[in-house]
C-alpha positions in Angstrom: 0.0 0.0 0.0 1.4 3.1 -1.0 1.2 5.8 1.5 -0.3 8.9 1.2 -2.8 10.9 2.7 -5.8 9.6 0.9 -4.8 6.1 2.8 -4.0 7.3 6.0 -5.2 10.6 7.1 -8.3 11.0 5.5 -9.7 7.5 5.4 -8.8 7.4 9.2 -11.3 10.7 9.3 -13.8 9.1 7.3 -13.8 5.9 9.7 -14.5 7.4 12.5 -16.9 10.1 11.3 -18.9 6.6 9.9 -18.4 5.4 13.8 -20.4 8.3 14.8 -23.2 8.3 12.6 -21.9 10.1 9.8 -22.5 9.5 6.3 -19.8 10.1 3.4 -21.4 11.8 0.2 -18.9 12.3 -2.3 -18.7 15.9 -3.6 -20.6 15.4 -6.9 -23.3 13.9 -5.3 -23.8 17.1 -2.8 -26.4 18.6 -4.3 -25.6 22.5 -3.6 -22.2 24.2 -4.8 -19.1 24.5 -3.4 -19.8 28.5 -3.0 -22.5 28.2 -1.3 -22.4 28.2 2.6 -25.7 26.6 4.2 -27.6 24.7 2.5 -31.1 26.9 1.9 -33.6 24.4 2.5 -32.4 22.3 5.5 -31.4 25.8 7.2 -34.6 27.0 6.8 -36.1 24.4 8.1 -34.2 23.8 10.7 -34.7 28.1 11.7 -38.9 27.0 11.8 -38.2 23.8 14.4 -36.6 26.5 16.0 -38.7 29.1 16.3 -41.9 28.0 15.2 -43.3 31.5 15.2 -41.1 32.6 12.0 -42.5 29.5 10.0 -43.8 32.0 7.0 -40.9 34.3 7.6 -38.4 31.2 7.1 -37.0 32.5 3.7 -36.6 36.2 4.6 -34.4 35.3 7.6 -32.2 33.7 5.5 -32.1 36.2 2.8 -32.1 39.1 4.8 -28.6 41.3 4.6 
């Protein structure tokens, strides 16, 4: 085995995140871009749980800036 940091450091990573719970999506299959910061939709949605009393202002909190 050759040894670089794909074989070592970040499969090492990747192991233990799995351990945890944690499930490895390889970067095409993330469906926003690499720009982007938050994901819209599961912020947003995660902002209602929250705070149920924004739940039609969801979007604007987001946006706002």
């Amino acid at each position: 085995m050759t040894f670089n940091e794909a074989n070592t450091v970040e499969q090492m990573i990747l192991d233990v995140c799995e351990k945890l719970g944690w499930q490895f999506v390889p970067g095409p299959q993330v469906s926003c871009q690499a720009a982007d910061v938050f994901v819209d939709s599961p912020l947003r949605d995660a902002l209602i749980r929250r705070n149920p009393e924004i739940a039609a202002q969801g979007s604007e909190v987001i946006n706002a800036g």
